[in-house]
C-alpha positions in Angstrom: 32.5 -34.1 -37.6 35.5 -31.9 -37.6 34.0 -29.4 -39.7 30.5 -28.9 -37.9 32.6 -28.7 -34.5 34.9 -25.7 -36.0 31.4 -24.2 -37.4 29.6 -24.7 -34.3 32.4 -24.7 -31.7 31.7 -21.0 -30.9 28.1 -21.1 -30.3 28.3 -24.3 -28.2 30.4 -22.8 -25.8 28.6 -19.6 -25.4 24.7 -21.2 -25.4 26.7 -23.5 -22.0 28.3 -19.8 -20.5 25.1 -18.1 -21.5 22.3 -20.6 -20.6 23.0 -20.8 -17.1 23.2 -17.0 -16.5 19.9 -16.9 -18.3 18.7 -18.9 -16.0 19.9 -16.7 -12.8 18.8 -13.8 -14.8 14.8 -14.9 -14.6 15.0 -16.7 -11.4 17.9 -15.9 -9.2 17.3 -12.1 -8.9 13.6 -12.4 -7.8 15.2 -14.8 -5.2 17.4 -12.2 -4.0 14.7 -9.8 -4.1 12.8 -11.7 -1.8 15.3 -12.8 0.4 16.0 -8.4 0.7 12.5 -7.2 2.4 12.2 -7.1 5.4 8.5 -8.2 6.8 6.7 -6.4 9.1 5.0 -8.1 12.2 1.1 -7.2 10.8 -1.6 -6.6 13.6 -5.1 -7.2 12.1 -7.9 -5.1 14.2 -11.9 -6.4 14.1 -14.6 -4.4 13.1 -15.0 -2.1 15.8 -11.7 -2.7 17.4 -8.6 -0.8 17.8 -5.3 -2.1 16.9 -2.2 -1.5 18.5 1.4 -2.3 18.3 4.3 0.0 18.6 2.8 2.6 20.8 0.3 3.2 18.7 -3.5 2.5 18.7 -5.6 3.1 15.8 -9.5 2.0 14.8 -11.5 3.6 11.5 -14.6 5.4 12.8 -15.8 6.5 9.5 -14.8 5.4 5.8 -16.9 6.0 2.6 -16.7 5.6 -0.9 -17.1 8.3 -4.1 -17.9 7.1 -7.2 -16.9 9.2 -10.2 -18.6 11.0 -12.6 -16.4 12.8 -15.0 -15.9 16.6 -15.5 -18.6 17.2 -17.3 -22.2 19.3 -16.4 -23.4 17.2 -13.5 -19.8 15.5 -12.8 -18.3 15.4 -9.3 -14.4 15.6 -10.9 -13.7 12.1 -10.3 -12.8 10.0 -13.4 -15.8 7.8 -14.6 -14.5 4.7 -13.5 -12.4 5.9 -10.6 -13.6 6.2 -7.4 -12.0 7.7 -4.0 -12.2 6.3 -1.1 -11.9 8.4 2.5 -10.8 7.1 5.6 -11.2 9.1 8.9 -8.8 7.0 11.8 -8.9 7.8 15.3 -5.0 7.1 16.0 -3.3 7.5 19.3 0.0 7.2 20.7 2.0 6.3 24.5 5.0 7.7 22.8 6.0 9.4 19.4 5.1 7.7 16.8 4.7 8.3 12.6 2.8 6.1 10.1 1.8 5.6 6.4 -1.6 5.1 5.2 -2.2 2.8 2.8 -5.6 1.2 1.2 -5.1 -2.5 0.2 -7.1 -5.4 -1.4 -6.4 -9.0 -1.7 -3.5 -11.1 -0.6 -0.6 -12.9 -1.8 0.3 -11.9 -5.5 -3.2 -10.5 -5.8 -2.8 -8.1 -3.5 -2.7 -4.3 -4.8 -2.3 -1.3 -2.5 -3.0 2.4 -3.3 -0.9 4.6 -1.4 -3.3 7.7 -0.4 -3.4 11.3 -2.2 -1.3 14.4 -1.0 -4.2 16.5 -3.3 -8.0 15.3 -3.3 -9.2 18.7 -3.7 -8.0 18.2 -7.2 -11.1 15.9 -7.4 -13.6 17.7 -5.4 -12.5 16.4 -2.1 -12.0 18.8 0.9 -10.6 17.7 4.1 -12.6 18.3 7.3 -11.9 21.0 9.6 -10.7 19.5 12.7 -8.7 16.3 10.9 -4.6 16.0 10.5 -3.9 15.0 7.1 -0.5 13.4 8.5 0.4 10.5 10.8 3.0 11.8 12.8 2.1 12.0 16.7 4.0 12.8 20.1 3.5 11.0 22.9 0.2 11.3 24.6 -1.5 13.0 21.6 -4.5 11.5 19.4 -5.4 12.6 16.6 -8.3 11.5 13.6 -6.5 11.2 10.3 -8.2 11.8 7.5 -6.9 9.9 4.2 -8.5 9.7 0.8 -6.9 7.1 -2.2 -7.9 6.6 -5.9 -9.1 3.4 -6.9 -10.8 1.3 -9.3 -14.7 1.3 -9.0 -15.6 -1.7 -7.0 -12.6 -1.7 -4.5 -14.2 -0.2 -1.3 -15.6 -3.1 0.1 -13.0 -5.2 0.2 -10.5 -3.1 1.5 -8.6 -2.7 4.5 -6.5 0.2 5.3 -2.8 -0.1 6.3 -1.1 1.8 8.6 3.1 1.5 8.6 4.1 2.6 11.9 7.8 3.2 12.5 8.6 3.7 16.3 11.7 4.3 17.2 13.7 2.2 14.1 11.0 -0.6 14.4 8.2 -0.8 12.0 4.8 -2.5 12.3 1.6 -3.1 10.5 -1.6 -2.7 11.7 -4.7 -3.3 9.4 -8.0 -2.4 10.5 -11.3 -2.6 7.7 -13.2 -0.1 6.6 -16.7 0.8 7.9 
């Protein structure tokens, strides 16, 4: 007994320092992670409806899906399996305001959001002539934001998009779907 206690002394000691901080390692920091983010009050809109919170009122008049179709002769310049998806959001404020566009689908740890594309004329896409391409308002001012986003084939319909809006240091969530 002596002899498999000075062989396997060592190792005992370290799998009991070691075992525990193994366990923290895979568990603990998610935890942390977790317990870190801050959540943001979310404002869900109805179809048709505006949203507001923060100053800010938003409702999609207009959203639409591309399908691509490669670069080749007849392509549009969108991957074949890609698709992009444009949002035009009539948004206005009381006072100044800025948000972030995102498109999202599902909920919980299903959910995946697709933040939207500083360059669609890369695939094709050109902006219309009388849209911002950035949510950043003063107050009194309205404004229809165009976005576009690159996603998977299929996502369209059950997205919603996601505007961040930060208002004076407070942030809010409105989601409104797509029409």
């Amino acid at each position: 007994m002596k002899r498999w206690m000075r062989r396997n002394g060592v190792a005992l000691i370290t799998l009991a320092v070691l075992a525990p901080v193994g366990v923290f390692v895979l568990s603990g920091v998610e935890l942390l992670d977790r317990a870190g983010r801050v959540t943001e009050p979310v404002t869900a809109a109805g179809p048709d409806e505006p949203a507001e919170s923060d100053g800010l009122s938003a409702r999609v008049v207009n959203s639409a899906e591309f399908v691509g179709e490669g670069d080749g002769e007849g392509g549009n310049g969108i991957p074949i399996g890609l698709a992009l998806v444009a949002t035009l959001t009539e948004i206005s404020a009381d006072r100044d305001v800025s948000c972030t566009p995102d498109l999202t689908t599902g909920s919980g740890e299903a959910r995946r959001t697709w933040p939207s594309l500083s360059a669609p004329e890369r695939f094709g896409y050109g902006y219309g002539d009388d849209t911002a391409i950035a949510c950043s308002l003063d107050a009194g001012e309205t404004i229809e934001l165009e976005t576009v986003f690159l996603t998977p084939v299929g996502t369209y319909p059950d997205s919603v998009l996601e505007l961040t809006v930060t208002s004076e240091g407070a942030r809010s969530v409105l989601r409104l779907p797509l029409r």
